[in-house]
C-alpha positions as CSV (number, residue, x, y, z in Angstrom):
1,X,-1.1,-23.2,-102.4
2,X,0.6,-26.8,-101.8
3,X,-1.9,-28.8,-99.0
4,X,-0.5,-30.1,-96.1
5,X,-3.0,-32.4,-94.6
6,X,-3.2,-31.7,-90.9
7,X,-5.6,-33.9,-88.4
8,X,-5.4,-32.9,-84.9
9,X,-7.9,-35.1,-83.0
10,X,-11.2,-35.4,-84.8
11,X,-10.7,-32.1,-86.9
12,X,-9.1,-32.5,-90.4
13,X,-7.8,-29.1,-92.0
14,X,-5.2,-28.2,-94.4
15,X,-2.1,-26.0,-93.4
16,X,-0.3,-24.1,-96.3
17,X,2.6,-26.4,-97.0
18,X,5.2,-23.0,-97.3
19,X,4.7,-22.5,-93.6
20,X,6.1,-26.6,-92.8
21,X,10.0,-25.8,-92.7
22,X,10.0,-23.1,-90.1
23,X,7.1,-24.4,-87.8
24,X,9.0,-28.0,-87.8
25,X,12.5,-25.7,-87.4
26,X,10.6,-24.2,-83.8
27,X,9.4,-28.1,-82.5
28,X,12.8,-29.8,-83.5
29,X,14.9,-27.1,-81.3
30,X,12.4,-26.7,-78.6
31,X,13.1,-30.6,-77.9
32,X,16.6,-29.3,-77.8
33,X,16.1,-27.0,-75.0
34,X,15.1,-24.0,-76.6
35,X,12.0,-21.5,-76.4
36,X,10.4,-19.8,-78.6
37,X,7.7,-16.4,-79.3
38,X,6.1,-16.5,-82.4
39,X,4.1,-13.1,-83.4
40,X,0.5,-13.4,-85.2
41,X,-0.8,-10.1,-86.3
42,X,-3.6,-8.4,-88.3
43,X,-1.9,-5.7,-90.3
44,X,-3.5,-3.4,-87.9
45,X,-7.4,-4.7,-88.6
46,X,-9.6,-6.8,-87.1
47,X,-11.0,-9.9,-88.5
48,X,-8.4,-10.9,-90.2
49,X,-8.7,-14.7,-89.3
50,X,-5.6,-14.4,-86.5
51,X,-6.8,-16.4,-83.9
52,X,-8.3,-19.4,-86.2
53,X,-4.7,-19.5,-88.1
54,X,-2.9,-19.4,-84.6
55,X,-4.9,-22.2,-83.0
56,X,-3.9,-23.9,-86.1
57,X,-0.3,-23.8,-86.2
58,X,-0.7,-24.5,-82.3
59,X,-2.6,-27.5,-83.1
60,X,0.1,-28.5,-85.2
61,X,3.0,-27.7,-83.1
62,X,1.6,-29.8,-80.3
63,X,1.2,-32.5,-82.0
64,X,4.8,-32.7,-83.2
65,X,5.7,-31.8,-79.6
66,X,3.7,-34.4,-78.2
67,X,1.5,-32.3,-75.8
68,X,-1.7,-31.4,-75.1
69,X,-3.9,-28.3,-77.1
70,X,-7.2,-27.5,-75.9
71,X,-9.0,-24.4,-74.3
72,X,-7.0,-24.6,-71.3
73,X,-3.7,-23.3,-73.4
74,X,-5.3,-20.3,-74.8
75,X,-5.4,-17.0,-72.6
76,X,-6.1,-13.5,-73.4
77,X,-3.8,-11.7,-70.7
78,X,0.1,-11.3,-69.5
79,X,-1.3,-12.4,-65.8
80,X,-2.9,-15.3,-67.0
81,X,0.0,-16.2,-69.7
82,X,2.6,-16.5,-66.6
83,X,0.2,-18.4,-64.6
84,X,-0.9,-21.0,-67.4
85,X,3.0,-21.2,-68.7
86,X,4.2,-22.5,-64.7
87,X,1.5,-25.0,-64.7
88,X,1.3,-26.6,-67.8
89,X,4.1,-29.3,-69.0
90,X,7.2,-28.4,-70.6
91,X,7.0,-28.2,-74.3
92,X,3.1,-27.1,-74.4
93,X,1.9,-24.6,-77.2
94,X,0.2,-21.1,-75.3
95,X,-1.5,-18.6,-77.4
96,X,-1.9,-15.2,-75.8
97,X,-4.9,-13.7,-77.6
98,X,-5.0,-10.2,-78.8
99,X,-1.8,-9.4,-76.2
100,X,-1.8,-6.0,-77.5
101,X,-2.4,-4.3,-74.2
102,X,0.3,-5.9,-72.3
103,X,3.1,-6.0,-74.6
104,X,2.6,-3.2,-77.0
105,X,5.9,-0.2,-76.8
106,X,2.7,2.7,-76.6
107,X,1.1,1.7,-73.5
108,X,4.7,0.3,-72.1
109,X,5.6,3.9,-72.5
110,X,2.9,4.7,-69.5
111,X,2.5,1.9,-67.9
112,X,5.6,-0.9,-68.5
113,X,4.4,-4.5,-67.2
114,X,7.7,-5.6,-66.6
115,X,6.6,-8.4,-64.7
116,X,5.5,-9.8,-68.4
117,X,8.9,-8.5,-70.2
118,X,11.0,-10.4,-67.8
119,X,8.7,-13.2,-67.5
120,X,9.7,-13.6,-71.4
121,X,13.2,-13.1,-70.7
122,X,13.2,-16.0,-68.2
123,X,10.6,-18.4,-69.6
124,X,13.3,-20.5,-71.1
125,X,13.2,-22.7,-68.6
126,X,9.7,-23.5,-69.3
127,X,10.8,-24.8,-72.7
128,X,7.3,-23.3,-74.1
129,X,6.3,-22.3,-77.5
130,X,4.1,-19.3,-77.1
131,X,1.9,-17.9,-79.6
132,X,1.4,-14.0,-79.1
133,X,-1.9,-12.8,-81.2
134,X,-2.5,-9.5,-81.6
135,X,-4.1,-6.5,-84.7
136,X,-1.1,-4.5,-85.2
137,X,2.5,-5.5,-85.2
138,X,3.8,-1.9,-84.7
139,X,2.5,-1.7,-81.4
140,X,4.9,-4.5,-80.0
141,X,7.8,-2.9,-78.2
142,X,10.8,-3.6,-80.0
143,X,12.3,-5.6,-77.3
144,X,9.2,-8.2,-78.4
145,X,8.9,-7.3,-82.2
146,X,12.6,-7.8,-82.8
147,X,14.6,-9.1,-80.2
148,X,12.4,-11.8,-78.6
149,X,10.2,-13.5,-81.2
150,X,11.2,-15.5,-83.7
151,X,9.2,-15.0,-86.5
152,X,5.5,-13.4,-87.5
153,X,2.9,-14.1,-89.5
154,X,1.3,-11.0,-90.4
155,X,-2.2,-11.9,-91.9
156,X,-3.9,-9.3,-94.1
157,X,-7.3,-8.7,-96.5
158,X,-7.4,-9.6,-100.1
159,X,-9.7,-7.4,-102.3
160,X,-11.5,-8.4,-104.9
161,X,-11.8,-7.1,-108.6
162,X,-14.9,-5.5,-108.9
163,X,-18.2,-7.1,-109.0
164,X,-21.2,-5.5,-110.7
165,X,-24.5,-6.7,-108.7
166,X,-27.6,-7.8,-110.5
167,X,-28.9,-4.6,-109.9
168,X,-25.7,-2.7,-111.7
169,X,-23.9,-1.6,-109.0
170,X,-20.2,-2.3,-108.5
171,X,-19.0,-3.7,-105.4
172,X,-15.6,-5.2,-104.2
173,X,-15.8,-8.6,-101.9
174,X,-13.0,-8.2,-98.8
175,X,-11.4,-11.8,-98.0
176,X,-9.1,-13.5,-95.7
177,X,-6.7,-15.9,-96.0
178,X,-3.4,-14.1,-96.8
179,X,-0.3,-14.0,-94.7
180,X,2.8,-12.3,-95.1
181,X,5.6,-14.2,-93.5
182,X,8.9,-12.6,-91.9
183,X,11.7,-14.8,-90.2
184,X,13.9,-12.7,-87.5
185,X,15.5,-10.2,-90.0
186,X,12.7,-9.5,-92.4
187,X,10.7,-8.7,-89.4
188,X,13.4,-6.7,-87.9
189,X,13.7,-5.0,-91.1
190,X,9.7,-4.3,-91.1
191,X,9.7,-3.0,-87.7
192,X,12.4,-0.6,-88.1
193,X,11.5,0.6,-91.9
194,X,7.7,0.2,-91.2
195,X,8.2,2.3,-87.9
196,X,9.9,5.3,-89.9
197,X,6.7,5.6,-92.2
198,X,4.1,5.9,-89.9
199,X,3.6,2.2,-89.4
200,X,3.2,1.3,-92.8
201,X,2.4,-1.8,-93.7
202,X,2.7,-0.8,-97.6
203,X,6.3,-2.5,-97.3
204,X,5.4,-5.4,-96.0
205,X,5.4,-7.6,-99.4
206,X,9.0,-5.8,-99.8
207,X,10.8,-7.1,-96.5
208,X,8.7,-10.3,-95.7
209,X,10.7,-13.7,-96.3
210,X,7.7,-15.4,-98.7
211,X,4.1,-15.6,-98.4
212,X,0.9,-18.3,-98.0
213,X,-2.4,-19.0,-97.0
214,X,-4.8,-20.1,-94.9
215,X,-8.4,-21.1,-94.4
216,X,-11.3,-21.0,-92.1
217,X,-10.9,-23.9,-89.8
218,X,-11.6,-23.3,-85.9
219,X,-10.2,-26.2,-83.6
220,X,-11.3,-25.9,-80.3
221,X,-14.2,-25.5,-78.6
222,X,-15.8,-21.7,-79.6
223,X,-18.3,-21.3,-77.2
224,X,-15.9,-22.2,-73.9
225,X,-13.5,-19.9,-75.9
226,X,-16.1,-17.0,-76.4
227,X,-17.1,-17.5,-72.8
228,X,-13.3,-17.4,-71.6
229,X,-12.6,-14.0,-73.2
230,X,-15.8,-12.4,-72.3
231,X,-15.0,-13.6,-68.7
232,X,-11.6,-11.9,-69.0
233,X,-12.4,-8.8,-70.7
234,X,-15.2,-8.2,-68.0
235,X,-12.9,-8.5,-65.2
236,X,-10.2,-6.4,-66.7
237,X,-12.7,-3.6,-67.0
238,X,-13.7,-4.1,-63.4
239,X,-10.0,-3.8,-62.4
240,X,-9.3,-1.0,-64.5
241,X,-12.2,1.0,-63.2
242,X,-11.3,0.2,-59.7
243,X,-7.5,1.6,-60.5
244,X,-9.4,4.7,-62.0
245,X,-11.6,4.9,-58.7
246,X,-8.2,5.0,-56.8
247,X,-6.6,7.9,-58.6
248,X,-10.0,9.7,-58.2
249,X,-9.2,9.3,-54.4
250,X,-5.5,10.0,-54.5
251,X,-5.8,13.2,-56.9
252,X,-9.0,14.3,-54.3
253,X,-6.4,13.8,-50.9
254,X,-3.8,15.8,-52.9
255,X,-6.1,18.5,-53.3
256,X,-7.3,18.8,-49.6
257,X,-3.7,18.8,-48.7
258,X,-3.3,21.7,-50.6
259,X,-1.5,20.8,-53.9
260,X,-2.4,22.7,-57.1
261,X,-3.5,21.4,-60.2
262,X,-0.9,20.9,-61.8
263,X,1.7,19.9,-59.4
264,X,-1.0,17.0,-58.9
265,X,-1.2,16.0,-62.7
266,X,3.2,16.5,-62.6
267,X,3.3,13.8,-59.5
268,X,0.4,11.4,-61.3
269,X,1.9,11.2,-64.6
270,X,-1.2,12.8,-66.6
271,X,-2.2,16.1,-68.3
272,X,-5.0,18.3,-66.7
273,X,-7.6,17.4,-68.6
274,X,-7.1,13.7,-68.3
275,X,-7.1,14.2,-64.5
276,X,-10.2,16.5,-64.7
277,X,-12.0,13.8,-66.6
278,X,-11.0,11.3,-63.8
279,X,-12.9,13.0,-61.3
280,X,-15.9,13.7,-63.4
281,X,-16.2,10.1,-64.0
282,X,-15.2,9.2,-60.3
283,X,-17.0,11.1,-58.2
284,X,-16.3,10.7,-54.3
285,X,-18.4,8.3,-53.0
286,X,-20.8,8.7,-49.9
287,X,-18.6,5.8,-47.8
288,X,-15.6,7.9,-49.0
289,X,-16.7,11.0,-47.2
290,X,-17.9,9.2,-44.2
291,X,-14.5,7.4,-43.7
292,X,-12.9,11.2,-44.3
293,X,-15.7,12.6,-42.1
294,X,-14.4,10.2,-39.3
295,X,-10.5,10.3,-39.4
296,X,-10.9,14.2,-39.6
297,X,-13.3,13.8,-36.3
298,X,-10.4,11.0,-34.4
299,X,-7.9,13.7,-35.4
300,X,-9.3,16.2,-33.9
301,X,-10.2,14.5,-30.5
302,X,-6.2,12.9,-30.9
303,X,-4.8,16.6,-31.0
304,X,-7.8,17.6,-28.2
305,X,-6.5,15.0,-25.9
């Protein structure tokens, strides 16, 4: 590992001198016009070290961009990525932490943001260099994985030879540090190949462009950061249950009007049993059959009358 000595504001770390060329490639042509996507992913585990590394090549992009990096250009959510990337000056650095959920093909298959997709397809304008963080790099849709980003860094755990305790037992140590680097074909070449085998990341040292390392340095402030997410990740709960509590209430309406089971679960998009587990977990509430209770009573005296 060659050293490049990086000091963004009062933090010194190093930065893997292999990863120099293309990160310097991004910040010369973003002051040309350009935008860019840049995928960080986990090899499909957690704690792999992805959002240390990616607020460190954001620290280090910013710098040669001559913008701002701090809390306020980290977000953990496609609503808050769009809202963040209109405010903040042209040529900032975003990271998208653990975007999995907005951007990933699976769940685009049920539910597609395409608010998000064409927001990435239009940010140009914003002349942004966004960082998207997420565990598993198959999950990306491929219009993200391939066609988007630029390149990805896919970080993944190092085990150890084994180690016999004092006591004689024989343990391996796990560790973190090591990245696999793709530029826009090798990645295109893991998604594709990696895709046919069951998301197999066994390929990766096969089709990625070189390889490098990293190490343990966080650069901005962890506790507002911890804070932030737990913040978001509470309200997306909240908002999901509430679009749960909904679909309770619309499957329930169907079902007085007389629709069957299954014609319900055609019209909703969900299998029987998903919807049955719905309305377990959603019971009607007592306001919900006193509002029911009353436009069935206003009815009636409407048809009276």
């Amino acid at each position: 590992m060659i050293i490049l000595k990086v000091k963004f504001e009062n933090i010194d770390y190093n930065l893997d001198r292999i990863f120099q060329k293309p990160l310097d490639t991004i910040c010369y042509n973003i002051d040309d016009g350009w935008d860019f996507i840049i995928l960080i992913t986990g090899s499909g585990l957690t704690r792999t070290g992805k959002s240390t590394f990616a607020q460190q090549i954001a620290a280090y992009c910013s710098k040669q961009l001559g913008t701002t990096f701090n809390n306020d250009n980290v977000v953990f959510g496609g609503k808050q990525l769009i809202d963040v990337a209109k405010r903040l000056p042209k040529k900032s650095v975003i990271i998208d932490d653990e975007s999995r959920e907005d951007v990933s093909g699976k769940r685009a298959m049920e539910y597609m943001n395409k608010e998000l997709l064409d927001f990435f397809n239009e940010c140009g304008m914003y002349n942004h260099l966004i960082i998207l963080v997420a565990t598993d790099f198959f999950d990306f849709s491929k219009s993200i994985a391939v066609t988007r980003s630029e390149m990805l860094f896919n970080l993944t755990r190092i085990v150890s030879d084994p180690i016999t305790l004092k006591d004689g037992r024989e343990v391996v140590k796990l560790q973190r540090g090591h990245i696999d680097f793709f530029d826009r074909k090798a990645k295109r070449k893991l998604y594709i190949f990696g895709k046919k085998s069951a998301d197999d990341y066994e390929i990766s040292a096969k089709y990625r462009s070189f390889y490098g390392h990293f190490t343990d340095t966080w650069i901005i402030d962890r506790e507002k950061y911890n804070t932030a997410k737990i913040n978001y990740i509470e309200r997306d709960r909240s908002q999901k249950r509430n679009a749960w509590r909904i679909l309770a209430r619309v499957i329930r309406n169907l079902m007085n009007a007389g629709y069957k089971a299954g014609k319900i679960a055609k019209l909703c998009e969900i299998s029987i049993n998903w919807q049955e587990k719905i309305l377990r977990e959603y019971p009607q509430k007592k306001t919900e059959i006193e509002s029911e209770t009353k436009s069935t009573a206003e009815d009636t005296l409407e048809n009276d009358s």
